[in-house]
N, C-alpha and C positions, 0 to 999 in steps of 0.2 A: 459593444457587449463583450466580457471578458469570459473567458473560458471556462466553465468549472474543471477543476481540481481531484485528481483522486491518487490516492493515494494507496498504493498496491504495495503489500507488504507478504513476499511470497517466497521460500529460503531457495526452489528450484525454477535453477533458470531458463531453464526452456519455457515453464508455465508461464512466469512470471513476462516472458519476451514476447510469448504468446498474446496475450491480455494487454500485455501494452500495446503490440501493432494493434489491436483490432480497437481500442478505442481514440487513440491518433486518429483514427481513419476517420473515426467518428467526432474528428475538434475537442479532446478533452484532453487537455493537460496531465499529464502522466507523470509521477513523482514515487522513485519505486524505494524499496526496502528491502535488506534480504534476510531479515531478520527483526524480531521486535521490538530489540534495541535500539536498529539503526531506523526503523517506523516510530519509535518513540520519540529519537531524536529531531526529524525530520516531520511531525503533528506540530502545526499553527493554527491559528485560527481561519486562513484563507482556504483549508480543504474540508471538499465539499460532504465526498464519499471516500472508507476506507474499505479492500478490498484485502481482506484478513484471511492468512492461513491460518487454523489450529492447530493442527500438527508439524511442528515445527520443531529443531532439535535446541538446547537453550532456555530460550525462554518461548513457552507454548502461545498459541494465539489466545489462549484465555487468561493467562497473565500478561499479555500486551494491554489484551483490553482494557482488564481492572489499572493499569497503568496509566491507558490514554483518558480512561473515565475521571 
């Protein structure tokens, strides 16, 4: 059985490091972003869940969205 995928797209890195130990822990593959750029880049088809900031400096988590939509 392969892992699901998520895909955390979060600019501060304490949160974002936070959120990823704690789903490791739990066998999910973790694919992060620090930005919605580099979450836009980094969207395939293999992920499962994204784990979206809004407030963001750049590009907001509501134009990532309409982006990865």
């Amino acid at each position: 059985m392969s892992k699901y995928k998520i895909l955390i797209i979060e600019d501060d890195d304490d949160i974002r490091t936070s959120i990823k130990m704690l789903l490791q822990s739990e066998n999910f593959e973790i694919i992060e972003a620090s930005n919605g750029n580099i979450g836009v880049e980094k969207f395939n088809d293999s992920i499962n869940l994204i784990i979206l900031d809004i407030m963001m400096p750049g590009m907001s988590g509501d134009e990532t969205l309409v982006k990865l939509k």
